[in-house]
C-alpha positions as CSV (number, residue, x, y, z in Angstrom):
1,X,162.3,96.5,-72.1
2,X,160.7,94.0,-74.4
3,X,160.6,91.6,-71.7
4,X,160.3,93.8,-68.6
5,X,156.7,94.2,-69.7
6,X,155.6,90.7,-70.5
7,X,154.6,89.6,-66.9
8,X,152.7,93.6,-67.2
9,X,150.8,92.4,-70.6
10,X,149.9,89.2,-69.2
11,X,148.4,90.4,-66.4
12,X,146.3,92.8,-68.1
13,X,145.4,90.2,-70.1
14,X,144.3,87.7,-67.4
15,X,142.3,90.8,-65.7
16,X,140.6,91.3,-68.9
17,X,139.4,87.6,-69.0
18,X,138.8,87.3,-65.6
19,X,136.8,90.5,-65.9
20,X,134.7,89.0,-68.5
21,X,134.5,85.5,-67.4
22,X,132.7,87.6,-64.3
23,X,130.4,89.2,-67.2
24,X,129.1,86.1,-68.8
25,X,128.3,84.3,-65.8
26,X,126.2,87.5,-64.1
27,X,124.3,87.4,-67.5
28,X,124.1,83.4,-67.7
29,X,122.5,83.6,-64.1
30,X,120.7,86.2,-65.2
31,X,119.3,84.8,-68.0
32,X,116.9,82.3,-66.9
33,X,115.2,84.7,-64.0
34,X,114.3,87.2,-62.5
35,X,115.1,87.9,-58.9
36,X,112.3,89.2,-56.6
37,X,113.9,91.6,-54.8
38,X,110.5,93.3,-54.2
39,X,110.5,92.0,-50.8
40,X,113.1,95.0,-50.1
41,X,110.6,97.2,-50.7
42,X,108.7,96.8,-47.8
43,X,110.7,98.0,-44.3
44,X,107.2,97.3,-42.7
45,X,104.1,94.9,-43.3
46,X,101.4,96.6,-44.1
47,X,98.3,95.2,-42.9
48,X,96.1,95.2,-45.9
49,X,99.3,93.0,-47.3
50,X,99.3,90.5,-44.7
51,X,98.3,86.9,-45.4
52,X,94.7,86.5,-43.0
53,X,91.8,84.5,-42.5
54,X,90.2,87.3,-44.2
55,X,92.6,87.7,-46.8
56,X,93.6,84.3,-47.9
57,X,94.5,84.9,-51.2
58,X,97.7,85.8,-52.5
59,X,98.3,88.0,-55.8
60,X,101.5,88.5,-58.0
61,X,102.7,91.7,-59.1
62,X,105.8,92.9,-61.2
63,X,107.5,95.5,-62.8
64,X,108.9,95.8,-66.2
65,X,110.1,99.1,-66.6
66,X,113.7,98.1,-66.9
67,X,114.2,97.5,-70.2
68,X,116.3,94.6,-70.0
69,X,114.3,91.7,-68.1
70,X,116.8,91.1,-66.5
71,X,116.3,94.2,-64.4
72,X,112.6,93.4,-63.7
73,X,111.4,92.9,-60.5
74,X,108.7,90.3,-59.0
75,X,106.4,89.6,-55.8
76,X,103.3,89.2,-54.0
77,X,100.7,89.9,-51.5
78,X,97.1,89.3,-50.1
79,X,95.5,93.1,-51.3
80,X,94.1,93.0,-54.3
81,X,95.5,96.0,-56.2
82,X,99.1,97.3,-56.4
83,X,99.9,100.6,-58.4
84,X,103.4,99.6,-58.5
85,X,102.7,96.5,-60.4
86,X,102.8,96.3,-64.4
87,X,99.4,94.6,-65.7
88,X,101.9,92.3,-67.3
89,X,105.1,91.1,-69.0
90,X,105.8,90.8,-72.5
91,X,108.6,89.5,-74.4
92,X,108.3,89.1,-78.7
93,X,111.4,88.5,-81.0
94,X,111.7,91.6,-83.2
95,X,114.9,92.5,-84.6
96,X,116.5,95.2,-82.0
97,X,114.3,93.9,-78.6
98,X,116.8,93.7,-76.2
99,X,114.7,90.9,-74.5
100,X,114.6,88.6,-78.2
101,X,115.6,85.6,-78.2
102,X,113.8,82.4,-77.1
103,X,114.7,79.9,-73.8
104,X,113.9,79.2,-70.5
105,X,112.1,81.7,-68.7
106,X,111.9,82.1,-65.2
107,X,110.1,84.6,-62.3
108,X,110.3,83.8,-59.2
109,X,107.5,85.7,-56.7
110,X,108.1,86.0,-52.8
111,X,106.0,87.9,-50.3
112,X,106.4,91.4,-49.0
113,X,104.5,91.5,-45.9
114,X,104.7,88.9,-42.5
115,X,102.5,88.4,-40.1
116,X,104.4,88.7,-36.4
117,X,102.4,86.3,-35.8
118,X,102.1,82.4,-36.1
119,X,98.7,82.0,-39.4
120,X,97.1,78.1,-38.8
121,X,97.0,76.5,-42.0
122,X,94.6,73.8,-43.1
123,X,97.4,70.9,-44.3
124,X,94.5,68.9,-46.1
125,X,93.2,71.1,-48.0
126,X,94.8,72.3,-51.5
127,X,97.4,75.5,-52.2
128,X,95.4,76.5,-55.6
129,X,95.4,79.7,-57.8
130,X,95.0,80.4,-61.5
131,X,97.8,81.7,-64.2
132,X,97.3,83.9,-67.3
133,X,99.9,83.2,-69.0
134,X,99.3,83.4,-73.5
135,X,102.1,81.5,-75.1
136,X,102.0,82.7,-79.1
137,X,103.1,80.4,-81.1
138,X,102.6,77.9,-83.3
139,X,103.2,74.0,-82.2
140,X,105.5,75.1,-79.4
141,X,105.3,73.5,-76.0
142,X,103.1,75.4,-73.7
143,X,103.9,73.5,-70.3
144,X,104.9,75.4,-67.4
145,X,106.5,74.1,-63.8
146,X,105.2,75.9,-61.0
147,X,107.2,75.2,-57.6
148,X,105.7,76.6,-54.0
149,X,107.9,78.4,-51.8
150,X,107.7,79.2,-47.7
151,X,110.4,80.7,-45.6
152,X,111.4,84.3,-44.0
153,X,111.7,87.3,-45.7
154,X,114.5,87.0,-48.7
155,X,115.1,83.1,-47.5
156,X,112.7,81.7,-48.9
157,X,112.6,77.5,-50.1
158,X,111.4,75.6,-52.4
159,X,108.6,73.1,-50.9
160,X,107.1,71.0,-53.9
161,X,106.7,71.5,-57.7
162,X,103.7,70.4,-59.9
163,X,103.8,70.8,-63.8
164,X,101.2,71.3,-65.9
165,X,101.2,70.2,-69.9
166,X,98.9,73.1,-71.0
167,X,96.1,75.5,-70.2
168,X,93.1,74.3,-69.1
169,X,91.6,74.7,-72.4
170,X,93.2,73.8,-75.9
171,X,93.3,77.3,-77.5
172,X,92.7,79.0,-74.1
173,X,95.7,80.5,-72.0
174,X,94.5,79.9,-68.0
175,X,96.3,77.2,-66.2
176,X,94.7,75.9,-62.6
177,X,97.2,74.8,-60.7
178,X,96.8,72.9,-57.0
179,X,99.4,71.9,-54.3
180,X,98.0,69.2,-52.9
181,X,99.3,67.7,-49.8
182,X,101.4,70.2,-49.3
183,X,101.5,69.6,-45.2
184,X,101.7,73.0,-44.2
185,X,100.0,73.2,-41.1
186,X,101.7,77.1,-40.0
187,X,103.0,79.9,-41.4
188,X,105.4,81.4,-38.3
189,X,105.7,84.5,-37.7
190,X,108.0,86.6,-40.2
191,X,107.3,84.0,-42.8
192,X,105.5,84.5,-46.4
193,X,104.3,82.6,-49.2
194,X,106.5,82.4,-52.5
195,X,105.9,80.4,-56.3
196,X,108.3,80.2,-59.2
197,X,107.4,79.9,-62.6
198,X,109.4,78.2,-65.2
199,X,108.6,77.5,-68.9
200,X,109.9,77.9,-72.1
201,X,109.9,81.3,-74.7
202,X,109.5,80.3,-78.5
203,X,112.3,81.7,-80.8
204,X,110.4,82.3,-83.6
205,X,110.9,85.7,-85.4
206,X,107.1,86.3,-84.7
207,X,106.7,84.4,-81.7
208,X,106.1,85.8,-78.1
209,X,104.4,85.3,-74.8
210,X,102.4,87.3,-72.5
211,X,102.4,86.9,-68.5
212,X,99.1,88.6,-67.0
213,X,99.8,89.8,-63.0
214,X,97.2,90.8,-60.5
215,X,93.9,90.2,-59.4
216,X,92.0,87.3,-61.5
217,X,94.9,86.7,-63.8
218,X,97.5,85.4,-61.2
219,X,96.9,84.3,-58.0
220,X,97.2,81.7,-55.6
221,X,94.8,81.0,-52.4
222,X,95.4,79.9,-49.1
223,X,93.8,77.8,-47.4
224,X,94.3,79.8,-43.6
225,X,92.2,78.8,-40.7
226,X,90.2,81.2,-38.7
227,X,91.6,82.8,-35.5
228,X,90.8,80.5,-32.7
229,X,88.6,82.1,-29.9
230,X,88.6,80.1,-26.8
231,X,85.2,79.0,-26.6
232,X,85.7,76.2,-23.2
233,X,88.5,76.9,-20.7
234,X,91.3,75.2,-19.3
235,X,92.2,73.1,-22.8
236,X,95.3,74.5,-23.3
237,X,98.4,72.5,-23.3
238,X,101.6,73.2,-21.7
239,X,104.8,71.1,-22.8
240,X,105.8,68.1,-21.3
241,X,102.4,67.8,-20.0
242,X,99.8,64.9,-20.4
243,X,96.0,65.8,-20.8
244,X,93.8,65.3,-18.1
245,X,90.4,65.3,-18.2
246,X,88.5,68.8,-17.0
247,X,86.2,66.8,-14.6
248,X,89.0,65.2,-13.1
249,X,89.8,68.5,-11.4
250,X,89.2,68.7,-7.4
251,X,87.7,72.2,-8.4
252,X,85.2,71.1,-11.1
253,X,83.1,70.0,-8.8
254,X,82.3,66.1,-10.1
255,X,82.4,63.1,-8.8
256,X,84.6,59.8,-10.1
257,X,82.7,56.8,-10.2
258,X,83.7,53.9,-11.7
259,X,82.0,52.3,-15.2
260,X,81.4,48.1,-15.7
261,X,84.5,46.2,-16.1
262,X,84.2,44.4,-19.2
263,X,87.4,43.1,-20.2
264,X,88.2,39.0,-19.8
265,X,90.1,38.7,-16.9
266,X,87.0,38.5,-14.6
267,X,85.2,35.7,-16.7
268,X,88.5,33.6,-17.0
269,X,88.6,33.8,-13.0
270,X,85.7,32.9,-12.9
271,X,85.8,30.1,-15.5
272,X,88.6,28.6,-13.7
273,X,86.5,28.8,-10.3
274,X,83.5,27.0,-11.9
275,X,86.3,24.6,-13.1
276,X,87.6,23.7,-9.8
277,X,84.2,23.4,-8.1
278,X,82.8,21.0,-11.2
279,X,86.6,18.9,-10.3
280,X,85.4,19.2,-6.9
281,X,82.4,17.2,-7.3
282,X,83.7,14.8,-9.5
283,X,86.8,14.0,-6.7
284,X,84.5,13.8,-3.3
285,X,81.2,12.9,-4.6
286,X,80.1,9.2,-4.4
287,X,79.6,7.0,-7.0
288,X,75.4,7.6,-7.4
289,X,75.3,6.7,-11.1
290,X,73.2,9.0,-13.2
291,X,72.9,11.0,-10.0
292,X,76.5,12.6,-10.3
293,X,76.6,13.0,-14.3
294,X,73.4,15.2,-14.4
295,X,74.7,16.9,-11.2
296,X,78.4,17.9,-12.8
297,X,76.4,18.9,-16.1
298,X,74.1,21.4,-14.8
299,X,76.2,22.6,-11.9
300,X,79.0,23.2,-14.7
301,X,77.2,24.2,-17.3
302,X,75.1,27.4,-15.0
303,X,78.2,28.2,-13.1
304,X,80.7,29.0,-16.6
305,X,77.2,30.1,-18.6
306,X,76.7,33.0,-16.1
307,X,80.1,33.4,-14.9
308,X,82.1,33.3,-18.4
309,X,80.5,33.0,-21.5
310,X,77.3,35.6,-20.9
311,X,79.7,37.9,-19.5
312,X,82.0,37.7,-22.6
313,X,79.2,38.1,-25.2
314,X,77.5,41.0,-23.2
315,X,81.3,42.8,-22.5
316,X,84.5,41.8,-25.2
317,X,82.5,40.5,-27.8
318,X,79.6,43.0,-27.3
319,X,82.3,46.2,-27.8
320,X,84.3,44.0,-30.8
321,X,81.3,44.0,-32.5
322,X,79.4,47.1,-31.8
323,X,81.0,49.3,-34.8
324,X,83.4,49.0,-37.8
325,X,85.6,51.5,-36.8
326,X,86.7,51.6,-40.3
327,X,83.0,52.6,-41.0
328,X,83.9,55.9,-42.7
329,X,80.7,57.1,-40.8
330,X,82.4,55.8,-37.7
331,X,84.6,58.5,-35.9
332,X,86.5,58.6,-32.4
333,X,87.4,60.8,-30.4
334,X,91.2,61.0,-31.6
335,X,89.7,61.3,-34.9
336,X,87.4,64.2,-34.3
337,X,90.1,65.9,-32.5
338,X,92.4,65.7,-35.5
339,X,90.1,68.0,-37.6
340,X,90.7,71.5,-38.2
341,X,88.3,74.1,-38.3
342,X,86.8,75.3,-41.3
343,X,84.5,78.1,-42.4
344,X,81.0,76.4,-43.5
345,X,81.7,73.2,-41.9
346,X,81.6,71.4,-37.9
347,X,85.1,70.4,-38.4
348,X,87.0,69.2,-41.3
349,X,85.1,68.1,-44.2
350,X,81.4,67.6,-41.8
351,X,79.2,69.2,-43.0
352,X,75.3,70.5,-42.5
353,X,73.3,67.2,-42.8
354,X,76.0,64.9,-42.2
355,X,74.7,61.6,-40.1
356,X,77.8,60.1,-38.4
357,X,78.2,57.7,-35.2
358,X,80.6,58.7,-32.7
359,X,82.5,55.4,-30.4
360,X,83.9,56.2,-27.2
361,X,84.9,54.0,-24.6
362,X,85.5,54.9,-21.1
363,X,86.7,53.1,-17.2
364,X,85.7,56.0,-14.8
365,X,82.5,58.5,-15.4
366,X,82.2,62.1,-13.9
367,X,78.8,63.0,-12.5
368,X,77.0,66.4,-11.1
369,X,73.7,67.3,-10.2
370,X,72.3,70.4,-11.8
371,X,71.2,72.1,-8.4
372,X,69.8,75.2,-10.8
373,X,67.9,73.1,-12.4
374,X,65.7,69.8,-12.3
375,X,68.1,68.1,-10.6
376,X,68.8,66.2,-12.7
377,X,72.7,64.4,-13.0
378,X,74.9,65.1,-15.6
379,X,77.5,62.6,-16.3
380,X,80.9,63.9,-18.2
381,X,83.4,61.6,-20.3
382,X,87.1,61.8,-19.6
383,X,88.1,60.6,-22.9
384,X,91.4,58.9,-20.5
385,X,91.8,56.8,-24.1
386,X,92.5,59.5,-25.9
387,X,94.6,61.4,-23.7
388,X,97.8,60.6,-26.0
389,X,96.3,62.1,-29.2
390,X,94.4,64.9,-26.8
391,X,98.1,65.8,-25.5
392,X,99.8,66.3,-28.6
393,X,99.5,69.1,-30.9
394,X,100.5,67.5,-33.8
395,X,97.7,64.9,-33.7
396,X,95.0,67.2,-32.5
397,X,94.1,70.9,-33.3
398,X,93.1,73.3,-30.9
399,X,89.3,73.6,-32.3
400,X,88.9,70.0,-32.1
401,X,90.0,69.4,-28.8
402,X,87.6,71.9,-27.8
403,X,84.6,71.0,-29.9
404,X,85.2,67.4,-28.6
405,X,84.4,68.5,-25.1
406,X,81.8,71.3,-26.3
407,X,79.7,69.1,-27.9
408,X,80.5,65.3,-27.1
409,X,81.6,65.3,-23.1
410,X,78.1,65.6,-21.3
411,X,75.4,63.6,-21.2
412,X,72.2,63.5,-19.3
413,X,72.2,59.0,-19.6
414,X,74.2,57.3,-16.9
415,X,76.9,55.7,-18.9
416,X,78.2,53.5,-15.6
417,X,76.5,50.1,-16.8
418,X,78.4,49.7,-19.7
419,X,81.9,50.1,-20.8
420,X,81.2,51.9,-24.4
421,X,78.8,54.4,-25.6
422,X,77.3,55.7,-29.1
423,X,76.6,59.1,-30.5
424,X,74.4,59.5,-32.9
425,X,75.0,62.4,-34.7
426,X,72.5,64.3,-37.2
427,X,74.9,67.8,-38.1
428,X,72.5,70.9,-38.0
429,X,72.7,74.1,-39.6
430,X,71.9,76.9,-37.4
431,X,72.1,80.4,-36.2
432,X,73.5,82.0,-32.7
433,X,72.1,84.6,-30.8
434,X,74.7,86.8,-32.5
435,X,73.5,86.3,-36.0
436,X,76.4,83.9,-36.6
437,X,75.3,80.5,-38.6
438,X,77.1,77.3,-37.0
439,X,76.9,73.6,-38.1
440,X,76.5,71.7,-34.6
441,X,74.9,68.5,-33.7
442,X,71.2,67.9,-32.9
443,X,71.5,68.5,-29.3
444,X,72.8,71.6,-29.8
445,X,70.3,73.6,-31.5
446,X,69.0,76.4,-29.4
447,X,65.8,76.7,-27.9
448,X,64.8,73.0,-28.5
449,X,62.9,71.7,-25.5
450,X,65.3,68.5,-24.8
451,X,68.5,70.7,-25.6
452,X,70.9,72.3,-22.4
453,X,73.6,74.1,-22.7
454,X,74.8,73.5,-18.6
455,X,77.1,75.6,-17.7
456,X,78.7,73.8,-14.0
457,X,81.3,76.6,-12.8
458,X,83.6,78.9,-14.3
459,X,86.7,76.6,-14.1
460,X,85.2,74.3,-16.8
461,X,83.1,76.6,-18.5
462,X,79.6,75.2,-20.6
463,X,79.2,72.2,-21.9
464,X,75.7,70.7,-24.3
465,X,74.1,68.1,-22.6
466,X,73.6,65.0,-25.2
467,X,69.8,63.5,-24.3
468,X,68.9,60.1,-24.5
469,X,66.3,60.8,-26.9
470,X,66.2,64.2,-29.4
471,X,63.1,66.2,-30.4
472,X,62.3,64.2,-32.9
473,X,61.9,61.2,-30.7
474,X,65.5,59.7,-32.3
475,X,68.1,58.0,-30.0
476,X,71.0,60.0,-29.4
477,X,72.8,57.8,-27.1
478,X,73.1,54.2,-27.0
479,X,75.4,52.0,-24.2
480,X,77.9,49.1,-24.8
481,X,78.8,46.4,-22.9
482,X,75.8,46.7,-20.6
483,X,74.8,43.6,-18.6
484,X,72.0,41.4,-19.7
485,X,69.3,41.3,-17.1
486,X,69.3,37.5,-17.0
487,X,72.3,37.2,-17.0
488,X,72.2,35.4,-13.9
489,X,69.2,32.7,-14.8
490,X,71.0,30.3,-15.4
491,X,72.6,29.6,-12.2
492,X,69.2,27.7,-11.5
493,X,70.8,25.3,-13.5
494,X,73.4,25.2,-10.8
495,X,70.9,25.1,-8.2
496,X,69.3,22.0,-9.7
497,X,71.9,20.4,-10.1
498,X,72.9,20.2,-6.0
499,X,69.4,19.4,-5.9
500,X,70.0,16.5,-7.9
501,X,73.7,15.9,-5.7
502,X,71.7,15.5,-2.6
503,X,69.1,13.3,-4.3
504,X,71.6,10.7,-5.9
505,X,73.3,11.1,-2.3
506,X,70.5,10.4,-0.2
507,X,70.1,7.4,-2.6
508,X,73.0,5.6,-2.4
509,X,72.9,6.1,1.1
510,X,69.8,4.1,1.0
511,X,71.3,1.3,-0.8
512,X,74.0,1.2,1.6
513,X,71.8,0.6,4.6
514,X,71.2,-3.4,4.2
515,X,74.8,-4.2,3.4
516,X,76.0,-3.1,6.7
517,X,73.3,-4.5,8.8
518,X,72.9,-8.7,8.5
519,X,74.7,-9.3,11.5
520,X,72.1,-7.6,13.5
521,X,69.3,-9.4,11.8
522,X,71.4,-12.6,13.1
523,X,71.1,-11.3,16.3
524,X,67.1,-10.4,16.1
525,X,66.6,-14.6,15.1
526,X,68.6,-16.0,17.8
527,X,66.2,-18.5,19.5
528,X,66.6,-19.3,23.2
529,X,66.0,-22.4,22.5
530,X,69.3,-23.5,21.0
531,X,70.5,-23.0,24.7
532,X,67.7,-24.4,26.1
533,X,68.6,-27.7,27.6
534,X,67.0,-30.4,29.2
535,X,68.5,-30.8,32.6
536,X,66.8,-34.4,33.4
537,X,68.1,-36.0,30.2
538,X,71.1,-34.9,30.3
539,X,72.1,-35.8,33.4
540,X,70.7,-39.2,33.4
541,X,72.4,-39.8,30.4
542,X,75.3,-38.8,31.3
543,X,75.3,-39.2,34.8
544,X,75.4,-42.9,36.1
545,X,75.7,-43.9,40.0
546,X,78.3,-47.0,38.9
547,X,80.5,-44.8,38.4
548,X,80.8,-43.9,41.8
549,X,80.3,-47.2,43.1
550,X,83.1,-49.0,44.5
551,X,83.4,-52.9,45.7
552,X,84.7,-53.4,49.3
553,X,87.1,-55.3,47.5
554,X,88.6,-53.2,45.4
555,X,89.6,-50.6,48.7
């Protein structure tokens, strides 16, 4: 029987162990945090809860009223009071406090309530809040770890961590904390905000630590964008679709016209042209001395002076140097369309007095006339350049593709002479007809005499007319890459320079003449006397009558 129940009592033995092994680790887990299984409580957002535009700021809440801590629960929410919350934690070291003890402490605080929808969130600007948190001790370590949290509803993840040495102040117990970089550009729908505290609980017999929750004592702020409110049509962007520009549509009602070509291809044509004609003149022209040198130096010089070099200063070198685009007061489209919206500013960090330049550069230039008006033309920028970062909602944000073609699209100045233009901006505070206050640029303003807010059709929607000149008599627009208007003079270099080819022609010519004409000369002194002979002489003399007289005797 003895051994019959062996294999029992070892069993029960292993059971037992097993049993308790299962004990100690539930309590080990346990003993470093507190789950927040708040979140639970919640079967449906309430609205006051949501995270919002209007209620960017987040609040932790807790309750204690299990007496072990390890029963207490955690979490937050954007309303500012919870009557389920405990105003705080507490744990001291007394003899029979079933939470004595010092050691890592840990509370972890996820959201209750999601949004269905998709919240915009600013990526550059901080995640920041304040803790209350009184650490009672004396020469203990005070530093706390603070790690942000996003995710769904009871999945949340840890995103970064930032610890902090101390509070703020030496004997003071408020830490500000700040996420910086964080890169959080949406909260999807469903998804909430957590943060987990860690630091460390003294041990001493009359040591302890209080954890203040709620409004003003822990909380963490958002930094949520407005809700976007289409203000220009027909910006949206649909996948796998590259941006065109509004006035490129057959139904906006412009017209394409095409700007100065300013790149180098024409002037090294050209260059090469003048080259060949200078070679030319060299080859076939005769040999007229100082005639031909002066005529290949101006001809050459006028024809690659106009043709080439005044056309690459006034175009390439003109646009090179016409802004530091690493000017931080230098901004491009792509730039300005990166920006998010934010309350109290234009766009990103531009605020109300801000003086900034803005480069664009442009091929093709839209242009209507304002038939309801003066008559005047309006001529609208593409922005073709840009249309990779304009494309892709990643690199631009939906307010700043709109405010790019609100504010910097239209223009009264006929950009087609140049290849570039510049905006200079003056940022204005001011207020709408609604009563709403707005930081725009100069031009924008209403009810200032030069300002026009043209409004073309329906399919595009209204657009601000920049003017060349604002109401304060300062240039708004200013054009690169425009011709010079001499840029033709000197081609009467050129011009002299045949003059000066026909000369040295005309000149040799001359000298030629009496070289090829002696024999003619000859001709003009022949005398007729060197054939003039004397027929008597001659013929006496040569002539006698014995020759022809014969002797009867010799027949």
């Amino acid at each position: 029987m003895a051994d019959s129940n062996k294999p029992l009592r070892g069993t029960a033995l292993w059971a037992v162990l097993a049993l308790f092994g299962i004990m100690m680790a539930s309590s080990m887990t346990a003993a470093s945090g507190i789950d927040s299984s708040a979140s639970a409580m919640q079967d449906d957002s309430n609205p006051d809860r949501v995270l919002t535009y209007e209620q960017s700021t987040l609040y932790m809440y807790g309750d204690d009223s299990g007496a072990d801590r390890t029963q207490w629960t955690t979490w937050n929410h954007a309303e500012s009071n919870d009557g389920q919350s405990a105003s705080s934690f507490f744990e001291g070291n007394l003899f029979g406090d079933a939470n004595a003890g010092g050691g890592l402490r840990e509370f972890t605080f996820d959201g209750t309530d999601a949004s269905e929808n998709g919240t915009g969130i600013d990526p550059n600007q901080p995640i920041a809040g304040t803790l209350n948190l009184a650490i009672n001790c004396s020469g203990c370590s005070k530093e706390v770890t603070l790690t942000l949290r996003i995710g769904a509803q009871n999945g949340l993840a840890d995103m970064s961590s930032i610890t902090l040495s101390g509070p703020d102040e030496a004997d003071g117990d408020i830490y500000t904390f700040s996420f910086e970089g964080h890169n959080i550009d949406e909260l999807d729908g469903g998804e909430v905000f957590g943060i987990r505290l860690q630091f460390t609980k003294p041990s001493g017999l009359t040591d302890s630590y209080t954890l203040y929750l709620g409004r003003d004592n822990f909380e963490m702020t958002i930094p949520v964008l407005p809700p976007y409110e289409e203000e220009v049509p027909g910006l949206e962007l649909n996948e796998g679709e590259d941006y065109v520009s509004p006035y490129a549509a057959g139904t906006a009602g412009f017209a394409e016209e095409n700007a100065e070509s300013n790149g180098l291809g024409g002037p090294i044509f050209l260059f090469f042209v003048s080259v060949g004609i200078v070679a030319a003149i060299m080859f076939f022209m005769p040999p007229t001395g100082i005639y031909k040198v002066l005529t290949v130096v101006f001809v050459g010089l006028g024809m690659i002076s106009s043709f080439t070099i005044i056309p690459v200063i006034s175009g390439p070198v003109a646009m090179m140097t016409a802004v530091d685009e690493n000017d931080p007061d230098v901004w491009t489209i792509d730039e300005l369309a990166a920006l998010q919206e934010r309350d109290g500013t234009f766009l990103g960090e531009l605020t109300a007095g801000t003086e900034f330049k803005v480069y664009i550069e442009y091929d093709v230039v839209y242009k209507a006339k304002d038939i309801e008006g003066h008559g005047d033309w309006h001529y609208g920028l593409g922005f073709e350049s840009s249309a990779e970062t304009l494309s892709d909602p990643v690199e631009s944000t939906s307010r700043g593709r709109e405010y790019v073609q609100l504010y910097f699209s239209l223009t009264a100045v006929d950009p087609t002479p140049g290849s570039a233009i510049i905006l200079n901006v003056r940022l204005i505070n001011t207020t709408t007809s609604d009563g709403e206050s707005r930081v725009v640029p100069q031009w924008a303003v209403p009810g200032e005499e030069t300002n026009q807010f043209w409004i073309k059709n329906e399919v595009i929607g209204g657009r601000w007319v920049i003017p060349e000149i604002d109401v304060n008599g300062d240039t708004n627009v200013e054009l690169v890459g425009v011709k010079y208007t001499w840029q033709q003079y000197p081609l009467i270099l050129s011009l002299i320079g045949f003059i000066l080819a026909g000369v040295g022609i005309w000149q040799w010519t001359r000298t030629r003449r009496p070289a090829r004409r002696p024999a003619r000369r000859e001709v003009e002194d022949f005398d007729d006397d060197d054939f003039d002979f004397d027929d008597d002489e001659d013929f006496d003399e040569d002539f006698n009558d014995d020759d022809f007289d014969f002797d009867d005797d010799d027949l």
